[in-house]
C-alpha positions in Angstrom: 5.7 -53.6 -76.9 7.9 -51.4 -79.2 7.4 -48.4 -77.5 8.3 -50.3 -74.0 11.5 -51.4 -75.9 12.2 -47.9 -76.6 11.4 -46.4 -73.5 14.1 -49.1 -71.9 16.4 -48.3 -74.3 16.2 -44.4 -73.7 16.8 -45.2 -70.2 19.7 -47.3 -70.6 21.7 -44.3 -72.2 21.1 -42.1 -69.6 22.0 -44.1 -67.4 24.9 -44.8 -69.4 25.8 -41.1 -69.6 25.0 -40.6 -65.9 27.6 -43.2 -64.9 29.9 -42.0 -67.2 29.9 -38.6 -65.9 30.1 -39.4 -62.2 32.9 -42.0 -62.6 34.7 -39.1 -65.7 34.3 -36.3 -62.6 35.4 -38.4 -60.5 38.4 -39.2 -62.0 39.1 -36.0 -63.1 38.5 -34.0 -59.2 40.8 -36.5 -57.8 43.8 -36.8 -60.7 46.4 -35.1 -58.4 46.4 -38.5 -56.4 46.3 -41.0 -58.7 49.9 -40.0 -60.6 49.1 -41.7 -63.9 46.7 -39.4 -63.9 48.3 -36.5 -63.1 50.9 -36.9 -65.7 48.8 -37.7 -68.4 46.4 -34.1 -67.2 49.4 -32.0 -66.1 52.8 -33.7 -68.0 54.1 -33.9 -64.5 55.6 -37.0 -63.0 55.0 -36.4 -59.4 56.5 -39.7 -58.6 60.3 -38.6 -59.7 62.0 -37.4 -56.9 63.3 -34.5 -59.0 60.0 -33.3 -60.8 60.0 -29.8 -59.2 63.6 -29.0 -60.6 62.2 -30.9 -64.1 59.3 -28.6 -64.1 61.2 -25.7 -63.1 63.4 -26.1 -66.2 60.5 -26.7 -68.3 59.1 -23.3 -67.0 61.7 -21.0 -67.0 62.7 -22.2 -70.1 58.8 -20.2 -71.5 60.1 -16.9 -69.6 61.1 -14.0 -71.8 64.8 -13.5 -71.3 66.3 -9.3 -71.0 64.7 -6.9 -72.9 67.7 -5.4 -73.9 70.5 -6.8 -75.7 73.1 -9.5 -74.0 76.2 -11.4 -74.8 75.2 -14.8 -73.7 73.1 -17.0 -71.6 74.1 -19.2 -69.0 72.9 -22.9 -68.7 69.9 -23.3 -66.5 71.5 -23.4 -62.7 69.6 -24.7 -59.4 70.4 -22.2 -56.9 67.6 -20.9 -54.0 65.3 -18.0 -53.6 66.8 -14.3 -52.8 66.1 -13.6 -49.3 62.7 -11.3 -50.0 61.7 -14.1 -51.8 62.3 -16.3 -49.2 60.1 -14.0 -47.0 57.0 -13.7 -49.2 56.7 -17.5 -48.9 55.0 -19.7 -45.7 57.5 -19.3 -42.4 56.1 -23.0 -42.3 57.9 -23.8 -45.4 61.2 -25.9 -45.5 64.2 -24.8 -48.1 64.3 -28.9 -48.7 60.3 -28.2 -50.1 61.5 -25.0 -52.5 63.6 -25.6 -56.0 64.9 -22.5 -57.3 66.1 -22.8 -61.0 68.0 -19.8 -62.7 69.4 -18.0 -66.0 71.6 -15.2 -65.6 72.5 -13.6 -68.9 75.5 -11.6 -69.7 75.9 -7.9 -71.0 77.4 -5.0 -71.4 75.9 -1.3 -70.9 77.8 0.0 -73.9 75.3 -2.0 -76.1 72.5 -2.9 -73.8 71.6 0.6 -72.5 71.0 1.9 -76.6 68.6 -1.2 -77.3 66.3 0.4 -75.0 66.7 3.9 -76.1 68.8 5.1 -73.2 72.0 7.3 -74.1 74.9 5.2 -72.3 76.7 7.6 -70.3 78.3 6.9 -66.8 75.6 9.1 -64.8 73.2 7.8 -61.8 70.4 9.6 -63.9 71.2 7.3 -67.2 72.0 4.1 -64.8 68.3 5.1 -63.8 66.6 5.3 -67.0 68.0 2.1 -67.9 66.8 0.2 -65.1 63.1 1.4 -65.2 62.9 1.3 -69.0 63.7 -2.5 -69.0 61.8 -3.2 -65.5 59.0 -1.9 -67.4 59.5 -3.5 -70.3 59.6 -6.6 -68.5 56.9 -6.6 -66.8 55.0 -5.8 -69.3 56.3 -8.7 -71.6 55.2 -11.2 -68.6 51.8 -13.0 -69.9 48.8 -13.1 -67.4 49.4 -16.0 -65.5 51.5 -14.3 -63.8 50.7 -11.8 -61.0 53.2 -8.7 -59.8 53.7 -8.4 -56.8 54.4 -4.6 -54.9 58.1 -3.5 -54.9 60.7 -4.7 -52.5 61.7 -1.9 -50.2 65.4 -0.8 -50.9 66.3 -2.2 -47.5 65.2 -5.6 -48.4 66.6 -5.9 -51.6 69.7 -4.2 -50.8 69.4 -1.9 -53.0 71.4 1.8 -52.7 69.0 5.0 -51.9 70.2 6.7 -54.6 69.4 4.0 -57.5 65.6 3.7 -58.6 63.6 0.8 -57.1 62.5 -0.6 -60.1 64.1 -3.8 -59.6 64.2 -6.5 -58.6 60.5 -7.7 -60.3 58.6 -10.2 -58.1 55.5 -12.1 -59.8 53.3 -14.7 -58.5 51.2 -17.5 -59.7 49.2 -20.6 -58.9 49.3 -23.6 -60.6 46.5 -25.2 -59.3 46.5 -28.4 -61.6 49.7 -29.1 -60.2 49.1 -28.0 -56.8 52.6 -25.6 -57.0 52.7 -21.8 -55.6 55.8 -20.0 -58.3 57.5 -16.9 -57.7 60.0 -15.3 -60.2 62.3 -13.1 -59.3 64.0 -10.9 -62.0 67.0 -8.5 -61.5 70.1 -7.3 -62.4 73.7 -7.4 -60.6 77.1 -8.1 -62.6 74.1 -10.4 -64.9 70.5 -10.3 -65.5 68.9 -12.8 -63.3 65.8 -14.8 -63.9 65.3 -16.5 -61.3 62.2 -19.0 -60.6 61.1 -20.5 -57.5 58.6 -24.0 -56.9 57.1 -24.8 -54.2 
């Protein structure tokens, strides 16, 4: 009688266990449409209107800044992808469906060139140097979540024939939690942009 008694009892915790990990995997595969869910797995409220610029913020708020010296950073703006950016995505894609967030960070070449070892000197070779010392810098400060992409052609970026193509930086990644595709865009122009893109 007692080993019956045990024998039921083993058999009620596996079943138990067995439930539990169907209903647990359940739960889990399917969080990304159940939002209470979601939010308490990802720390995303899908049901905010806004929650692509929120994360945005959130994100490019983790992305290393310059690697050379600046004068100041600007608040975080919502602007939209760069045109190549634009490209790389789905033609299917509406700009409605894409939040671009964005720093831009102020500096001078008189004090940023040095902080990355380059002599400032008003020459295209110097200009150069500069801009694939801290392109490679850059990139290699990005953690590995994040994928870089081949340069943009000069043509698409705009960029003159006689300046190196180092720039802009395009990276990729997946966030498959969250069901998001992110590029980040990085150059420089009168600022250093950093610019990141949800869709």
């Amino acid at each position: 009688m007692r080993k019956k008694s045990v024998q039921g009892f083993t058999s009620l915790v596996i079943l138990i266990f067995v439930l539990f990990v169907i209903v647990g995997g359940g739960l889990y595969l399917s969080y990304n449409k159940i939002p209470f869910l979601q939010k308490l797995i990802t720390g995303v409220d899908k049901t905010n209107p806004d929650w692509k610029m929120i994360y945005c913020s959130k994100e490019l708020v983790k992305l290393p800044g310059p690697p050379f010296a600046f004068q100041k950073k600007s608040n975080i703006n919502r602007t939209g992808p760069t045109l190549y950016t634009r490209k790389m995505m789905p033609e299917t894609l509406k700009y409605s469906d894409i939040v671009t967030c964005s720093y831009s960070y102020r500096f001078e070449d008189k004090t940023a060139w040095p902080s990355v070892g380059v002599a400032y000197r008003n020459h295209i070779d110097n200009v150069n140097q500069f801009k694939d010392t801290s392109s490679a810098l850059y990139a290699n400060s990005m953690n590995s979540s994040w994928k870089l992409l081949p340069r943009v052609s000069k043509k698409d970026s705009g960029t003159p024939n006689y300046v190196t193509d180092s720039f802009p930086l395009v990276f990729v990644r997946k966030n498959e939690k969250l069901g998001t595709v992110e590029y980040l865009d990085v150059f420089p122009a009168v600022e250093f942009y950093v610019k990141l893109s949800v869709y």
